[in-house]
N, CA, C and O atoms as CSV, one atom per row, in Angstrom:
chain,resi,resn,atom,element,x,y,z
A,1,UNK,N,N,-27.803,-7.774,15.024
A,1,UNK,CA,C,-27.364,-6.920,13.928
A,1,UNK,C,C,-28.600,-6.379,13.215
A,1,UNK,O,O,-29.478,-7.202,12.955
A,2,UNK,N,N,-28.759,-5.293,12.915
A,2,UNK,CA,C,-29.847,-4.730,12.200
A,2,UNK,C,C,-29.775,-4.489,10.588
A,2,UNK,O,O,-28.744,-4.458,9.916
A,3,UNK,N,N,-30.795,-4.364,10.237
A,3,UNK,CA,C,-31.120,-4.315,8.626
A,3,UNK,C,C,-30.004,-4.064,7.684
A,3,UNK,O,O,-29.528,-4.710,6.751
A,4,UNK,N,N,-29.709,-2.780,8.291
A,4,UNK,CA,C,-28.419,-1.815,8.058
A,4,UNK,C,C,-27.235,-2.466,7.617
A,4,UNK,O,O,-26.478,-2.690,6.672
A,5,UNK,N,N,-27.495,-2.653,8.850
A,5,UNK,CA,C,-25.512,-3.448,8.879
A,5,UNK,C,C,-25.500,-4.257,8.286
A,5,UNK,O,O,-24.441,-4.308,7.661
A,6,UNK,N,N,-26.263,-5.180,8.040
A,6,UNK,CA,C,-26.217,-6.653,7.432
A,6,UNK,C,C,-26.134,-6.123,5.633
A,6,UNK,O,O,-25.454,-6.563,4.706
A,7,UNK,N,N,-26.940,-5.240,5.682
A,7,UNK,CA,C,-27.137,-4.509,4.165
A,7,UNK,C,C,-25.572,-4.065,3.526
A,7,UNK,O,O,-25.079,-4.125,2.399
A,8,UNK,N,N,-25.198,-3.705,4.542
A,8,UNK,CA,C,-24.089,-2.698,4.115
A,8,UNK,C,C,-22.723,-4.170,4.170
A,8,UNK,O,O,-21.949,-4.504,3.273
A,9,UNK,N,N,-22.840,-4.594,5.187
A,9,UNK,CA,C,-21.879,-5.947,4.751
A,9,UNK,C,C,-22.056,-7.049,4.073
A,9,UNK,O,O,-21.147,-7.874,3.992
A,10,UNK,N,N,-23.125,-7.215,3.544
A,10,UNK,CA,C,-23.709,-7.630,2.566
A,10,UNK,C,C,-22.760,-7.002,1.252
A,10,UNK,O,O,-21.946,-7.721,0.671
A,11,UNK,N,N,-23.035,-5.273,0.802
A,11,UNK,CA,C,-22.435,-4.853,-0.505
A,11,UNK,C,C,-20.617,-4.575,-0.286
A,11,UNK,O,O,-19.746,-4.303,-1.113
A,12,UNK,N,N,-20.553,-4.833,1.524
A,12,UNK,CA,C,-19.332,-4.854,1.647
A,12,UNK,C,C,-17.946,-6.454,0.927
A,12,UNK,O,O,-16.800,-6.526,0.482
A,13,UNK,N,N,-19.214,-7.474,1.287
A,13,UNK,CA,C,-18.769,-8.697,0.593
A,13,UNK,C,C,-18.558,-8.376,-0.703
A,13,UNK,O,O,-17.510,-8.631,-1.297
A,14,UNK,N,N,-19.880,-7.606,-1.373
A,14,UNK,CA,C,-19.681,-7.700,-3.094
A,14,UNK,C,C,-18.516,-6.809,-3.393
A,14,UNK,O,O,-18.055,-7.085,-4.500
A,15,UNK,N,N,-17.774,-5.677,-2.694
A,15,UNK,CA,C,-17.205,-5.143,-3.221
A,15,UNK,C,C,-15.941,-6.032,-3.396
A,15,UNK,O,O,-15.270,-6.217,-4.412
A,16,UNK,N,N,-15.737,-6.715,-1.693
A,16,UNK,CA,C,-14.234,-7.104,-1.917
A,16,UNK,C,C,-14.167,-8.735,-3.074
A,16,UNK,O,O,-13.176,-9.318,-3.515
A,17,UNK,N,N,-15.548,-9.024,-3.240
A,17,UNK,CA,C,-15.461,-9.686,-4.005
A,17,UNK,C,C,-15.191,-9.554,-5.500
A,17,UNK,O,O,-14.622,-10.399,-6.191
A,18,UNK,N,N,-15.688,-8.345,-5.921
A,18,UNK,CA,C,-15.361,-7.508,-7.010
A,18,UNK,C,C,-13.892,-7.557,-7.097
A,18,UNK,O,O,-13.097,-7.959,-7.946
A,19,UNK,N,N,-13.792,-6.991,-5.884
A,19,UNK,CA,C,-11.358,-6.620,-6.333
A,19,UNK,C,C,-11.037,-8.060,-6.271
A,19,UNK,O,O,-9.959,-8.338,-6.797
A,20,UNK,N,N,-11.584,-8.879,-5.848
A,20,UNK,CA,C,-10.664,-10.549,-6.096
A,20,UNK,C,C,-11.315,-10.845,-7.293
A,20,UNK,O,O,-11.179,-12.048,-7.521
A,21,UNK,N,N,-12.040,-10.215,-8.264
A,21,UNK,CA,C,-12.147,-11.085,-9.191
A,21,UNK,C,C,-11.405,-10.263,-10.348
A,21,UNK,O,O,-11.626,-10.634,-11.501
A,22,UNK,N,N,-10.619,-9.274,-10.158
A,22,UNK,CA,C,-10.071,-8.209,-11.112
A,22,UNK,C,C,-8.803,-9.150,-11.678
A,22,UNK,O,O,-7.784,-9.041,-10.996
A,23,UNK,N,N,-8.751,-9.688,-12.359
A,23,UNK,CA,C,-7.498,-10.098,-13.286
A,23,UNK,C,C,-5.947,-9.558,-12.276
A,23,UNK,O,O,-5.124,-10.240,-11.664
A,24,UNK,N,N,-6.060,-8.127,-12.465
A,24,UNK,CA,C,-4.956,-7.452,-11.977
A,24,UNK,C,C,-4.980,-8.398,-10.675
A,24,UNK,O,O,-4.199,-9.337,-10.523
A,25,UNK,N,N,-5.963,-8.035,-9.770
A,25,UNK,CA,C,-5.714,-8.476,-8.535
A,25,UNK,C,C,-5.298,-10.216,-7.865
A,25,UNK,O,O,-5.026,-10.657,-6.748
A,26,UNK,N,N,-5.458,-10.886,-9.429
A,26,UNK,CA,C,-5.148,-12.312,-9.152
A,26,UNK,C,C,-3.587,-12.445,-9.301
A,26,UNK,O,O,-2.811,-13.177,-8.688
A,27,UNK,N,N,-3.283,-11.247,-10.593
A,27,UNK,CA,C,-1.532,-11.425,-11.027
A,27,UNK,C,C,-1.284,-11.080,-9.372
A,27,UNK,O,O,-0.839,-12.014,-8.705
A,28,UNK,N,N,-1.506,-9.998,-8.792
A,28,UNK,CA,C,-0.757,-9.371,-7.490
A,28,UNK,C,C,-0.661,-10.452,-6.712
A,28,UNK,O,O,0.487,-10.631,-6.306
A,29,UNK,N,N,-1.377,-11.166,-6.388
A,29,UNK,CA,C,-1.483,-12.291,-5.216
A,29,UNK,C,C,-0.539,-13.582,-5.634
A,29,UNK,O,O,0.051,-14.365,-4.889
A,30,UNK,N,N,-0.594,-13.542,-7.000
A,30,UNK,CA,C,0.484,-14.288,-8.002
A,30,UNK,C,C,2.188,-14.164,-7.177
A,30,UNK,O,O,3.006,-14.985,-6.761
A,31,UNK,N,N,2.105,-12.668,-7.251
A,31,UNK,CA,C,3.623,-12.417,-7.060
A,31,UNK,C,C,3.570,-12.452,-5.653
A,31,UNK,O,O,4.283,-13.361,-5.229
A,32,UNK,N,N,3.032,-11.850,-4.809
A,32,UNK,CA,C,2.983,-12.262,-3.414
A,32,UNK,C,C,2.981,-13.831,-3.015
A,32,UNK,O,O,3.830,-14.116,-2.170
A,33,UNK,N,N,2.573,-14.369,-3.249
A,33,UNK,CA,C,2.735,-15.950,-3.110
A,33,UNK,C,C,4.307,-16.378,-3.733
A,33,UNK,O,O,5.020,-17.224,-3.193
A,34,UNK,N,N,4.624,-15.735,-4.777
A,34,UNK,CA,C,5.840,-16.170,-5.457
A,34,UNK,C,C,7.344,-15.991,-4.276
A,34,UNK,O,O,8.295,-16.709,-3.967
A,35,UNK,N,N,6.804,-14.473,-3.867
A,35,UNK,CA,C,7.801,-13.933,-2.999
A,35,UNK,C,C,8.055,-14.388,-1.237
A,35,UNK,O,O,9.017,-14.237,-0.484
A,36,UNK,N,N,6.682,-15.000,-1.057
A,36,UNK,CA,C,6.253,-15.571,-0.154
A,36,UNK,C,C,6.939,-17.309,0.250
A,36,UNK,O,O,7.175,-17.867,1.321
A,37,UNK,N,N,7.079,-17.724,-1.159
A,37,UNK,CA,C,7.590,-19.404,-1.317
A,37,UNK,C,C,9.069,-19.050,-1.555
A,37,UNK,O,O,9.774,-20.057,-1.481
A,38,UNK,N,N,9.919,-17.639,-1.885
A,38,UNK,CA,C,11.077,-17.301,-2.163
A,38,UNK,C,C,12.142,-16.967,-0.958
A,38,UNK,O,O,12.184,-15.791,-0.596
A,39,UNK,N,N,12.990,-17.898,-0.320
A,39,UNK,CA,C,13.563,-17.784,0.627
A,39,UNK,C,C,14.707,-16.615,0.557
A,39,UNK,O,O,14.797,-16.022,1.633
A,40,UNK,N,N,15.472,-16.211,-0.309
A,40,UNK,CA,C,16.396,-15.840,-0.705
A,40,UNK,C,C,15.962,-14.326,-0.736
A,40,UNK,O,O,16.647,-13.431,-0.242
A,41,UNK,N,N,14.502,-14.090,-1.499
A,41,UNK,CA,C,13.770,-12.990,-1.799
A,41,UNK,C,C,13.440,-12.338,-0.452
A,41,UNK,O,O,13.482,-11.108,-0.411
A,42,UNK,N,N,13.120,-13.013,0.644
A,42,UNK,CA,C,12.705,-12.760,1.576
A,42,UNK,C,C,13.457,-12.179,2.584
A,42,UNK,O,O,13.038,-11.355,3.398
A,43,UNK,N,N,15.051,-12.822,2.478
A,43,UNK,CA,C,15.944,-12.677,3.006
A,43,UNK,C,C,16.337,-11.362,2.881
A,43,UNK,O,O,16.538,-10.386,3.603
A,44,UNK,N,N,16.385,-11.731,1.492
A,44,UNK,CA,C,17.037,-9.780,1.220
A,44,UNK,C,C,15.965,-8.731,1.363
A,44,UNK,O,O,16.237,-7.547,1.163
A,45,UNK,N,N,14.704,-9.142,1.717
A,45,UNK,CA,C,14.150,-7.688,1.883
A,45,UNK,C,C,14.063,-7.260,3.245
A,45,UNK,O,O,14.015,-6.108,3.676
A,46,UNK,N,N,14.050,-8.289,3.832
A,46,UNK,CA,C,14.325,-8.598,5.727
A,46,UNK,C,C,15.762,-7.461,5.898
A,46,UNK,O,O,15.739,-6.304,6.318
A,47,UNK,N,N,16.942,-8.261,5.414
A,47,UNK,CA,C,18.003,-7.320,5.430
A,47,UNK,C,C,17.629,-5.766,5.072
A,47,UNK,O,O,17.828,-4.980,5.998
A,48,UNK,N,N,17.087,-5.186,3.790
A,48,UNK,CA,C,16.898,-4.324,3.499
A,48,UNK,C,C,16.440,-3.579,4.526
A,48,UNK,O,O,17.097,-2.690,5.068
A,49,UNK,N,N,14.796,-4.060,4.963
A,49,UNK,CA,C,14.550,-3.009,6.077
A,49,UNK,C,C,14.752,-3.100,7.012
A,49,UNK,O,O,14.152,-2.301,7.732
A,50,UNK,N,N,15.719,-4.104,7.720
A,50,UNK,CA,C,16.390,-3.986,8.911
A,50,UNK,C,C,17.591,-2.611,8.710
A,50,UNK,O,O,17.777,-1.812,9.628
A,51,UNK,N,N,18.157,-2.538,7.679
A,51,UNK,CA,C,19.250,-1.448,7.807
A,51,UNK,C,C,18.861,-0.260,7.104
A,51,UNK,O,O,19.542,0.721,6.808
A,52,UNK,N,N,17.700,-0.502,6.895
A,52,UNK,CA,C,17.165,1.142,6.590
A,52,UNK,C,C,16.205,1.783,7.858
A,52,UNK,O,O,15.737,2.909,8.027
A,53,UNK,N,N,16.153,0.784,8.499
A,53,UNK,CA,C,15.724,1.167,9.931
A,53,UNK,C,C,16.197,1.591,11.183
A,53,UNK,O,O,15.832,2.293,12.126
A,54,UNK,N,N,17.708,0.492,10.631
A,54,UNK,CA,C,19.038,0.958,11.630
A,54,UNK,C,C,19.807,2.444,10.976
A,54,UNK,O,O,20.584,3.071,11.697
A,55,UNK,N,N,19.487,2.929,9.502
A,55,UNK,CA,C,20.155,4.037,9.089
A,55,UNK,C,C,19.318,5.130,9.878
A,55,UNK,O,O,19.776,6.116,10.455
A,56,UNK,N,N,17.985,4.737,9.777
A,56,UNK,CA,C,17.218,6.465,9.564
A,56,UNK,C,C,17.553,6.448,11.424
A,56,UNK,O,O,18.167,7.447,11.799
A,57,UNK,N,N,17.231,5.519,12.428
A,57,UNK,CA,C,17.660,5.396,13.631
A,57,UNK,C,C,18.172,6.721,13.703
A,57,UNK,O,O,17.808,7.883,13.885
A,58,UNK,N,N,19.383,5.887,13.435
A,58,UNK,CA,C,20.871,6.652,13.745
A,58,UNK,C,C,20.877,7.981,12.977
A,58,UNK,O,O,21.582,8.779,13.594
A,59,UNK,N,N,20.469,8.405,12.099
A,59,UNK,CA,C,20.217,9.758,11.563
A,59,UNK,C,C,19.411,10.674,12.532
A,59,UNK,O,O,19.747,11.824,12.814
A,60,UNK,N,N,17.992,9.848,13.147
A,60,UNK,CA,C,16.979,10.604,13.863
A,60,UNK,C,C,18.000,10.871,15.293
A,60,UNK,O,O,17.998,11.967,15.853
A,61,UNK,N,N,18.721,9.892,15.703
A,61,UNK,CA,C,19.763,10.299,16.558
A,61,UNK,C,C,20.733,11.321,16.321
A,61,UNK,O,O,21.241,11.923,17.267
A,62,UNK,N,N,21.025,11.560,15.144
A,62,UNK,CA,C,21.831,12.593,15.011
A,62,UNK,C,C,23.362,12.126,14.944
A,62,UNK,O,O,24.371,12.793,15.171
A,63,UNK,N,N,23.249,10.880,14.592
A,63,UNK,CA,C,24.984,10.050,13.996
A,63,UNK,C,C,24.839,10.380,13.124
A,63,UNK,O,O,23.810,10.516,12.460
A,64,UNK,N,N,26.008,10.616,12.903
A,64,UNK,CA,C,26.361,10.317,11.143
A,64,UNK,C,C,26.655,9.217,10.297
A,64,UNK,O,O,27.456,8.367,10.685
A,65,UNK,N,N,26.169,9.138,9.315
A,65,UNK,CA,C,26.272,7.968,8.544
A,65,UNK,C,C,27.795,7.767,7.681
A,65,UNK,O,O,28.180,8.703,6.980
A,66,UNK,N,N,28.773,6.259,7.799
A,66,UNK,CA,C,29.202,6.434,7.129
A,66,UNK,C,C,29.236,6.063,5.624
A,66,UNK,O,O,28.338,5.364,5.154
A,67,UNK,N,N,30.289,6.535,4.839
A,67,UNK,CA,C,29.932,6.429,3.253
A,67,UNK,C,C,30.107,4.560,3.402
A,67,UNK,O,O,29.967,4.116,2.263
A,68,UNK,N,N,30.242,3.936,3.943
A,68,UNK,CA,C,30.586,2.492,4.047
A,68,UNK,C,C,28.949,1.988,4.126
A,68,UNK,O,O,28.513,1.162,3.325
A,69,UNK,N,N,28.271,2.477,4.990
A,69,UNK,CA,C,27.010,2.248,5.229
A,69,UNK,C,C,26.267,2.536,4.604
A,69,UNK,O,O,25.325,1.765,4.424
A,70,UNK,N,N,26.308,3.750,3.974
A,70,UNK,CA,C,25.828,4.226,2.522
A,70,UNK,C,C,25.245,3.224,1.663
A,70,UNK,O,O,24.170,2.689,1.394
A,71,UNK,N,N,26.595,3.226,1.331
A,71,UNK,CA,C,27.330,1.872,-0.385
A,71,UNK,C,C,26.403,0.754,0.032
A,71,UNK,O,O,25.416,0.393,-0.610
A,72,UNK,N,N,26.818,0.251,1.160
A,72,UNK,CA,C,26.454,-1.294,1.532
A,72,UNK,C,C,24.569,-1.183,1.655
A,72,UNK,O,O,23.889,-2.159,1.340
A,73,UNK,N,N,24.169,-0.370,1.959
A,73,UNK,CA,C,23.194,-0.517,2.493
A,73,UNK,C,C,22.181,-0.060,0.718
A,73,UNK,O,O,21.024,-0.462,0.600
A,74,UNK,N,N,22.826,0.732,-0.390
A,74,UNK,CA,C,22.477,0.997,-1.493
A,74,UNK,C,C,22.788,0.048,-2.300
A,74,UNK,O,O,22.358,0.260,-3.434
A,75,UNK,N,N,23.647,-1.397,-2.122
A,75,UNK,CA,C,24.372,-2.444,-2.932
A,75,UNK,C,C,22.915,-3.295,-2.677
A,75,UNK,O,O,22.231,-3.755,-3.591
A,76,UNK,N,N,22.582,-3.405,-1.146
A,76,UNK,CA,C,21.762,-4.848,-0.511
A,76,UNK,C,C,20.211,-3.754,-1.380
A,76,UNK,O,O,19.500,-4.438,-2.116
A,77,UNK,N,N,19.994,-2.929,-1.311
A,77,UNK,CA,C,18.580,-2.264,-2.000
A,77,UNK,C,C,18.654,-2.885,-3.234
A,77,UNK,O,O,17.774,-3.742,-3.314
A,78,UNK,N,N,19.492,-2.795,-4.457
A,78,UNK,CA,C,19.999,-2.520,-5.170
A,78,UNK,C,C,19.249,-3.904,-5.818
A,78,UNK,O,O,18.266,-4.005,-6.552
A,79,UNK,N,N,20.182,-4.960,-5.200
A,79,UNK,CA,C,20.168,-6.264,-5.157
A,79,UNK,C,C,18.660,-6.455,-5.292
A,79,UNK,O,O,18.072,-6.492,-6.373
A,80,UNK,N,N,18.115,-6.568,-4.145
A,80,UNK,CA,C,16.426,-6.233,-3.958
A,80,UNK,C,C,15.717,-6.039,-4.882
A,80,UNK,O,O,14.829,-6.855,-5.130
A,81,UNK,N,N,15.920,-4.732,-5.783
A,81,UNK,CA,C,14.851,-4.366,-6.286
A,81,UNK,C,C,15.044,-5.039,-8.056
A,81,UNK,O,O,14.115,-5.260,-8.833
A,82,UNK,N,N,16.520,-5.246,-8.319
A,82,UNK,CA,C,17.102,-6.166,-9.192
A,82,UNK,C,C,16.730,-8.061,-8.816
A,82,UNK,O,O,17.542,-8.959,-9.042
A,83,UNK,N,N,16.022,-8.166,-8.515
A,83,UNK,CA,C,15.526,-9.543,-7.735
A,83,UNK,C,C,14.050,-9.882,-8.641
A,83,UNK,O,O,13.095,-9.203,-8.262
A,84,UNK,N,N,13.818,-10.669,-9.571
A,84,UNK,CA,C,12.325,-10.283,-10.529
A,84,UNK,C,C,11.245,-10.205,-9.169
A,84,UNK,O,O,10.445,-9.311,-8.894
A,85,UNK,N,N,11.566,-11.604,-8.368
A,85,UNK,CA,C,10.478,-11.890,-7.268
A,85,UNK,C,C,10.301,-10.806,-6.212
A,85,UNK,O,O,9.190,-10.499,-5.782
A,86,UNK,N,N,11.631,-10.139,-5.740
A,86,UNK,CA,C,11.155,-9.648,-5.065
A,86,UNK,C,C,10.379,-8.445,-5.569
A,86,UNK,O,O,9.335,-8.001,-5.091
A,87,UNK,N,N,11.257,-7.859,-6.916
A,87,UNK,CA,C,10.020,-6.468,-7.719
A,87,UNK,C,C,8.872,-6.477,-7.944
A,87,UNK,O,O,8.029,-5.640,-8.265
A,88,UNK,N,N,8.919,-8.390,-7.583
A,88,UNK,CA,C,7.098,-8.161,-8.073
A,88,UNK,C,C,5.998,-8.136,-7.017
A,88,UNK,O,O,4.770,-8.058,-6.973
A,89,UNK,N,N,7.154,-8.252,-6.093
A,89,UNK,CA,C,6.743,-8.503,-4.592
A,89,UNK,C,C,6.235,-6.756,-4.093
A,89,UNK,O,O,5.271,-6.263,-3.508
A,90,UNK,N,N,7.255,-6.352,-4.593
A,90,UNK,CA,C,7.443,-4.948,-4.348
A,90,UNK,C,C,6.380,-4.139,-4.996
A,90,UNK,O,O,5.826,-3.301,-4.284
A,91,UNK,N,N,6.065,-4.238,-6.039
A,91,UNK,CA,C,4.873,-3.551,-7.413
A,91,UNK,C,C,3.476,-4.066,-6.841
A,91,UNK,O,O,2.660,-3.172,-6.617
A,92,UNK,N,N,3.101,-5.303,-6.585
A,92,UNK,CA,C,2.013,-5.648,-6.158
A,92,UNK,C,C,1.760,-4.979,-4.952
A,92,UNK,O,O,0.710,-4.362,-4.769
A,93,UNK,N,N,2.802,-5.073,-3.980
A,93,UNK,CA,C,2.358,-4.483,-2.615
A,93,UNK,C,C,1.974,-3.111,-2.748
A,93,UNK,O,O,1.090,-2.809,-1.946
A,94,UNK,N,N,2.345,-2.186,-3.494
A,94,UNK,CA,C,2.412,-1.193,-3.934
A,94,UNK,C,C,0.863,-1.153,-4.859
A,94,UNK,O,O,0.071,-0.532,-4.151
A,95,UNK,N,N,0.406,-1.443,-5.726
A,95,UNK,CA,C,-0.522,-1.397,-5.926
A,95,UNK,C,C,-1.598,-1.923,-5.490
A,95,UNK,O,O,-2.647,-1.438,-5.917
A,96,UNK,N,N,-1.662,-2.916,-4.643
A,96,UNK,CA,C,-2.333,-3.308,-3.265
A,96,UNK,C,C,-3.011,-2.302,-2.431
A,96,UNK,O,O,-4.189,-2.194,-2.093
A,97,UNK,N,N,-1.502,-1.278,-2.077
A,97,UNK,CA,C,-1.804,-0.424,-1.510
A,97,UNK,C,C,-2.525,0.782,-1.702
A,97,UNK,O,O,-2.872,1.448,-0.727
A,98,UNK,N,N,-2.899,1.280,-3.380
A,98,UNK,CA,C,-3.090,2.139,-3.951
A,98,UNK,C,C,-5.059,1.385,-3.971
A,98,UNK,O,O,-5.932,1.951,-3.313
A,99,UNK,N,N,-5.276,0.482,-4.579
A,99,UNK,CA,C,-6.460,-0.211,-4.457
A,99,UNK,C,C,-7.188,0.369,-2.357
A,99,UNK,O,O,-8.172,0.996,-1.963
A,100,UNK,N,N,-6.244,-0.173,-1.793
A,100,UNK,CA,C,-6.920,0.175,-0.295
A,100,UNK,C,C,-7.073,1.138,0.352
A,100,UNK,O,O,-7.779,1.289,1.349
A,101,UNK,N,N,-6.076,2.227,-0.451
A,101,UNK,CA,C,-6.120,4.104,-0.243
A,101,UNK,C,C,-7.491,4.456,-1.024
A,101,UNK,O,O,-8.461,4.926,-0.430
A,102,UNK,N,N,-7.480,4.136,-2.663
A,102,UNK,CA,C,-8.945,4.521,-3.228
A,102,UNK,C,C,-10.092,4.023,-2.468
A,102,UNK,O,O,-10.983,4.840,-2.236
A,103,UNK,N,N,-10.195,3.094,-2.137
A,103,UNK,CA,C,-11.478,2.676,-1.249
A,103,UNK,C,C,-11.309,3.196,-0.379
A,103,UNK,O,O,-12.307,3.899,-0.218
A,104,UNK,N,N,-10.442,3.396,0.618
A,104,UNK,CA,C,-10.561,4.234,2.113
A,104,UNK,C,C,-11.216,5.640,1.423
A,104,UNK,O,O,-12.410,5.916,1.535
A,105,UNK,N,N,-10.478,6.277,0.871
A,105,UNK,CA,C,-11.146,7.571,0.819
A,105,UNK,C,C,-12.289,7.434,-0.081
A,105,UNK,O,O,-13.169,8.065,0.504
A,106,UNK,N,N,-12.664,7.090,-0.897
A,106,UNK,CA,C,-14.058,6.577,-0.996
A,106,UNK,C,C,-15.064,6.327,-0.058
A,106,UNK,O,O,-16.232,6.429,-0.431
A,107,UNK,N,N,-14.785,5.984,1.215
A,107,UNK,CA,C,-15.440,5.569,2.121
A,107,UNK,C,C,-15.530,6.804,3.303
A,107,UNK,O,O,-16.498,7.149,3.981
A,108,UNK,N,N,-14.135,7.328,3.274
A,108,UNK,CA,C,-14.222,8.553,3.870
A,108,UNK,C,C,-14.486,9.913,3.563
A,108,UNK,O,O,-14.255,10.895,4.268
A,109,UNK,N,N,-15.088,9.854,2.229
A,109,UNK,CA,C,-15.712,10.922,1.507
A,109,UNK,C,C,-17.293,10.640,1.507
A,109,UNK,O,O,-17.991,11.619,1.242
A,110,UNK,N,N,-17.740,9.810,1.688
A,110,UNK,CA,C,-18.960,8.833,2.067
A,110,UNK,C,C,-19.745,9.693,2.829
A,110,UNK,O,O,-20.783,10.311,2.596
A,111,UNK,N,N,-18.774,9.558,4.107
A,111,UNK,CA,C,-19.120,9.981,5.670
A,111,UNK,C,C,-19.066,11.100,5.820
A,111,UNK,O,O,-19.905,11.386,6.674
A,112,UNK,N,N,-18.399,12.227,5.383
A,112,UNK,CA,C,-17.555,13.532,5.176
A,112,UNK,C,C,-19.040,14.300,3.945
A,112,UNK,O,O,-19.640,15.375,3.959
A,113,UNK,N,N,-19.091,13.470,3.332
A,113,UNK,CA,C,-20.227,14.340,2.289
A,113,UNK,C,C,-21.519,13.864,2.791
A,113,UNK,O,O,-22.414,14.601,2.378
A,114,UNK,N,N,-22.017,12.773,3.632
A,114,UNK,CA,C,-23.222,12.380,3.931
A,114,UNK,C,C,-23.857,12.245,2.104
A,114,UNK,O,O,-24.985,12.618,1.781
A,115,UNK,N,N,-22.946,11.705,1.230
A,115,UNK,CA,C,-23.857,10.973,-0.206
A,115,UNK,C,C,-22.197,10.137,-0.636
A,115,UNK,O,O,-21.066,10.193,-0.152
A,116,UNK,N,N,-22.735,9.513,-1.611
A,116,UNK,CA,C,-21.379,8.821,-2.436
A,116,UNK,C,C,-20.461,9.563,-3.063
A,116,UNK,O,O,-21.079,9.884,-4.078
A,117,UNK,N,N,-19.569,9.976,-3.131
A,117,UNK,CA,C,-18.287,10.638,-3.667
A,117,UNK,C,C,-18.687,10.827,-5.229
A,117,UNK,O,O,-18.690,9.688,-5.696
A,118,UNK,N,N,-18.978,11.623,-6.098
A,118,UNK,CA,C,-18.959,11.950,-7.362
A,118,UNK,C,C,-17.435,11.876,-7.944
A,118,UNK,O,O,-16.522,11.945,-7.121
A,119,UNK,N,N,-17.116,11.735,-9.369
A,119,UNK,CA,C,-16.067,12.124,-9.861
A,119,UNK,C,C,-15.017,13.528,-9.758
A,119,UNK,O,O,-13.795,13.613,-9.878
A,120,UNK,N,N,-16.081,14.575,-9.478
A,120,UNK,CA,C,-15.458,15.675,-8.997
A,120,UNK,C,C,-15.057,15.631,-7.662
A,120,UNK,O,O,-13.914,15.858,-7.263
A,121,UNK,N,N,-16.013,15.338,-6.989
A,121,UNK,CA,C,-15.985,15.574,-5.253
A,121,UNK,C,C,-14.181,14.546,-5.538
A,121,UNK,O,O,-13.188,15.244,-5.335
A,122,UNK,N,N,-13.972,13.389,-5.868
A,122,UNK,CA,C,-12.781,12.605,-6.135
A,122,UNK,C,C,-11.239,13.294,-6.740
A,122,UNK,O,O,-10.111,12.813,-6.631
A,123,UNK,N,N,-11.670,14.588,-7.403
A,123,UNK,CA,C,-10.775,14.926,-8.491
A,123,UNK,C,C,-10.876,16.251,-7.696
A,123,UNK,O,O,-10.838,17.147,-8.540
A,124,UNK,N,N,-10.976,16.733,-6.573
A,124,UNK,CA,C,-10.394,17.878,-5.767
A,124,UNK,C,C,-11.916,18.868,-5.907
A,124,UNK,O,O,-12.016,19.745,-5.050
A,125,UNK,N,N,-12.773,18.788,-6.667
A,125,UNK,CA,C,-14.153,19.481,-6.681
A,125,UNK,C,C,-14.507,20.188,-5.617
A,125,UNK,O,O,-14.518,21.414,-5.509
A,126,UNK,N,N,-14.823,19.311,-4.763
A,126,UNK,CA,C,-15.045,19.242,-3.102
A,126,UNK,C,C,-14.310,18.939,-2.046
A,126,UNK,O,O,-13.613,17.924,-2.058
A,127,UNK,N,N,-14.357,19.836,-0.889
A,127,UNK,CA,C,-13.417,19.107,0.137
A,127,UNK,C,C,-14.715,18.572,1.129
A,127,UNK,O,O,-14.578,17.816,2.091
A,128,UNK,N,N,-15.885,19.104,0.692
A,128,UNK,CA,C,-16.742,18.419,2.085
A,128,UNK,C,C,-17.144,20.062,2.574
A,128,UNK,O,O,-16.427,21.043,2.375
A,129,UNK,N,N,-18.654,20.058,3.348
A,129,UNK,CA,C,-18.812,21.207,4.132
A,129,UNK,C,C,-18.279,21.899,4.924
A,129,UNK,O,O,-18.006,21.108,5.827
A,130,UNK,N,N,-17.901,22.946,5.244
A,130,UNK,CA,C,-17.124,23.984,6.196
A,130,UNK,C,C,-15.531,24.139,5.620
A,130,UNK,O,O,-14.963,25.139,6.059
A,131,UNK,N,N,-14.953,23.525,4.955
A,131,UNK,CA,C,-13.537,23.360,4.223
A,131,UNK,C,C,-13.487,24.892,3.578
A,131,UNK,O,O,-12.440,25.023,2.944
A,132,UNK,N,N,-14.304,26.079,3.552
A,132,UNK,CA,C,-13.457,27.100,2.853
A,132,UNK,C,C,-13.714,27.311,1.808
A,132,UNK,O,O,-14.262,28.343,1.422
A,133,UNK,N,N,-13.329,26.256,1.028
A,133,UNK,CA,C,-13.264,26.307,-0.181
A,133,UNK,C,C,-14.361,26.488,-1.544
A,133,UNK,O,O,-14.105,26.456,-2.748
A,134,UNK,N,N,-15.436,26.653,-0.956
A,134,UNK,CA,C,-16.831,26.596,-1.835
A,134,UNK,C,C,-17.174,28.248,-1.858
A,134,UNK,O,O,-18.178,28.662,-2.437
């Protein structure tokens, strides 16, 4: 491994060490563990995207859905998102996800600008060289 790499995974450790030490990011892992030890919670979200998988299916097939499948399948969501564990299951993953989108494109604005992403280049400023737009 060369200088480089070791350098760069080196500030790669500090970063992700940074997001585990964010307060926020300890509550998230909080509720993930909660939802994780929650059998019931788990159950119903299993159900959930099993029949929202079997709906859109059958839509991309070109069935029609009935209003029975509808109801039932908007009752078991319903349930779900009315569940504290699983909402929190749901909110964390969700902002989990928002944390690993900002760093991706952070990283892919990196590479794309050949320097570190400025606040503008972030806030639509820049799309990067040859994009048109300059």
């Amino acid at each position: 491994m060369t200088t480089t790499q070791d350098s760069v995974q080196q500030k790669t450790r500090e970063l992700c060490q940074a997001i585990v030490d964010q307060p926020d990011f300890q509550a998230m892992r909080q509720q993930v563990e909660a939802f994780l030890s929650d059998e019931t919670a788990k159950t119903q979200y299993q159900t959930v995207m099993e029949k929202g998988e079997l709906l859109q299916h059958k839509q991309n097939m070109g069935a029609p859905l009935s209003n029975d499948e509808i109801t039932e399948f908007e009752r078991e969501r319903d349930a779900l998102v009315n569940n504290p564990v699983a909402r929190g299951f749901l909110d964390a993953r969700q902002q989990m996800q928002k944390v690993q989108e900002s760093v991706g494109q952070f990283v892919a604005m990196t590479f794309e600008l050949g320097r570190a992403p400025t606040e503008e280049d972030l806030n639509g400023g820049s799309c990067g060289s040859g994009c048109g737009c300059h």
